[in-house]
N, C-alpha and C positions, 0 to 999 in steps of 0.2 A: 229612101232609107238613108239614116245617117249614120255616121261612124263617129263615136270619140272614144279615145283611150281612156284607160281607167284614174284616171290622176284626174284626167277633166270632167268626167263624170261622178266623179268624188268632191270634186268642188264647184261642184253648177247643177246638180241633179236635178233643183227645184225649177230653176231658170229652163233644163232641157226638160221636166215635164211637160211646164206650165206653155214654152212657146213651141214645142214640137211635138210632142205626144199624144198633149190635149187638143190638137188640132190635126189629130190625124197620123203624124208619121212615125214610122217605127225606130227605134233607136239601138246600133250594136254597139256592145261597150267591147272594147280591144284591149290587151295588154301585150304588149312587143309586136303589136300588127294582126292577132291572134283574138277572132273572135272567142269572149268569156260569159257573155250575156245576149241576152234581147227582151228589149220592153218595147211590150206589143201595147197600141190604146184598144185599153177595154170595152169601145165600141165596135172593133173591127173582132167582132164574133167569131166565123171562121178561124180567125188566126189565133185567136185566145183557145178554141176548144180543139186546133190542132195541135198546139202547142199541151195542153193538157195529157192529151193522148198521148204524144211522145213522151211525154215523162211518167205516165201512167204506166204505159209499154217497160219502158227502162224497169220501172218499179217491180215490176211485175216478174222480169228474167232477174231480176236480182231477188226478189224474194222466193225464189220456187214454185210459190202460186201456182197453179193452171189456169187457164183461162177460163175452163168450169168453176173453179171456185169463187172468179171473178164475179162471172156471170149469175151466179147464187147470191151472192153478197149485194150484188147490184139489183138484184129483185127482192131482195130482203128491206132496202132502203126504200126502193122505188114502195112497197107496200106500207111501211111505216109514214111516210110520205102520203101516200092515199088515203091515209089509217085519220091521218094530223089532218090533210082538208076537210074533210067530213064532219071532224066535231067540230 
């Protein structure tokens, strides 16, 4: 895993996709020493669909939601979704 501050990932971001990202490693952006970000490579599945979750979760106690209602919403799509392979 690598670390740069937000100043150098403000002006290399292309440079730290293309030579560490896209080859695998993951990247935390810091400002005063203080993790602000992480860019995961979107082949490393796991981390991309933990990371989802966690901000899902957040999302979720910040909007009131229940998890029942999640849970409906997400078999409403999953069905609209089986609805679209079919035709």
């Amino acid at each position: 895993m690598k670390f740069v501050n937000i100043r150098e990932f403000s002006s290399s971001a292309t440079k730290l996709l293309r030579d560490d990202v896209e080859k695998g490693q993951r990247v935390v952006i810091t400002r005063r020493g203080k993790p602000v970000g992480l860019i995961i490579p979107f082949t490393d599945k796991i981390a991309v669909a933990e990371a989802l979750l966690e901000e899902a979760d957040s999302l979720l106690k910040e909007s009131g939601l229940t998890e029942v209602d999640v849970l409906k919403t997400l078999e409403k799509v999953r069905a609209k979704k089986s609805l679209c392979l079919r035709l």
